[in-house]
BAPA-849807 format. One record per residue (C-alpha): residue in three letters; x, y, z. Coordinates in steps of 0.1 Angstrom, whole numbers, plus 5000, padded with zeros to 4 digits. Example, Ala and Ser with C-alpha at 12.3 -4.5 7.8 and 13.67 -1.06 7.14 Angstrom:
ALA512349555078 SER513749895071 
END
This chain:
UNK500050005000 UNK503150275009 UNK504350224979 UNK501050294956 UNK500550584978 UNK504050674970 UNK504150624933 UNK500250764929 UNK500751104948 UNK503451184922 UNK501651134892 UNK500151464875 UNK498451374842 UNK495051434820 UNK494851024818 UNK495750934852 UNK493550934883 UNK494151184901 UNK495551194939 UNK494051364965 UNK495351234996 UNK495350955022 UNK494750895058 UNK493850565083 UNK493350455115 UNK494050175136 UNK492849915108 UNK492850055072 UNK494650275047 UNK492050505031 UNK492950674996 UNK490950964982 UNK491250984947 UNK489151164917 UNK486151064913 UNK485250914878 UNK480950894878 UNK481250704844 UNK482650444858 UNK485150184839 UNK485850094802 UNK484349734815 UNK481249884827 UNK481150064792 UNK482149714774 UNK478749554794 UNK476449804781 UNK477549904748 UNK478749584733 UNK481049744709 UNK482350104698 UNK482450304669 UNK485650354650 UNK485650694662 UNK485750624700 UNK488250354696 UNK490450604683 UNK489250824710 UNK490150604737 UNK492850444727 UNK494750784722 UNK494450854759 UNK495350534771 UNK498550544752 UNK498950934767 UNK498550804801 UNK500850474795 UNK503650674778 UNK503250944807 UNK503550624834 UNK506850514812 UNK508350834807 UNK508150874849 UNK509650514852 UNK506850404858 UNK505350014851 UNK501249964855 UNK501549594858 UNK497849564856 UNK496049734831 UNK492449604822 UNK489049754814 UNK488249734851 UNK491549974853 UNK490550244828 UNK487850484840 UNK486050734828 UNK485251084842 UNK481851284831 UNK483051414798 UNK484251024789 UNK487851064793 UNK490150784800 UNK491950824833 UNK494150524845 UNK493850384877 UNK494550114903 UNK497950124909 UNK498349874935 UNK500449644916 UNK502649964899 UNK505949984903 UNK509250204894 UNK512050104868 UNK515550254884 UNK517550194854 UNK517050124814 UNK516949754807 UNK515949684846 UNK513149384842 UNK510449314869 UNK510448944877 UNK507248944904 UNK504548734890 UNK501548984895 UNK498449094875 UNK494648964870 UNK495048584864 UNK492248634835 UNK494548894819 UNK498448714820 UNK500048714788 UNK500748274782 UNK504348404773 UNK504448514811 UNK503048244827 UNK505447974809 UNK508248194812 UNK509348234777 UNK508748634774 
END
């Protein structure tokens, strides 16, 4: 938890969830963060069905903002998924989640932690060949 708190706070982008602040008691670590009302590209997935063109175009554009922003701070994701990409009220992507983000010290440095949504694991990863 520190260190998504750590890595979060720092981020300052159009396509990220935005930090407000955290606090806790005796039991829990509470994090307030931007509120997105339209909820997640899955919820949009479940209603819609499918996109236009257009919207694809639209959304991936952002993504790829927010992911090249995350890269270009040395930043990895490590979990990115529908469930992960939310949407404010004028539809804009903003990344979120960062629980299992974490922070590249050097070029060419490699994460070897097994981590993301079982569902969503590249086969590569899971047999070890990428």
């Amino acid at each position: 938890m520190t260190q998504e708190i750590h890595i979060h706070k720092m981020l300052k982008h159009t396509n990220i969830v935005t930090f407000h602040s955290f606090f806790e008691d005796n039991d829990f670590v509470y994090i307030v963060l931007e509120l997105c009302r339209k909820r997640s590209m899955m919820e949009l997935h479940k209603r819609r069905k499918t996109l236009t063109e257009p919207e694809t175009r639209y959304y991936v554009f952002q993504i790829l903002e927010g992911t090249l922003y995350l890269h270009n701070q040395g930043i990895i994701h490590r979990d990115l998924k529908l469930g992960n990409l939310f949407l404010n009220d004028e539809m804009e992507v903003k990344i979120g989640d960062l629980g299992l983000a974490a922070r590249i010290e050097y070029d060419g440095q490699r994460k070897k932690t097994l981590c993301g949504t079982p569902n969503y694991i590249a086969p590569e990863i899971l047999s070890k060949t990428g």
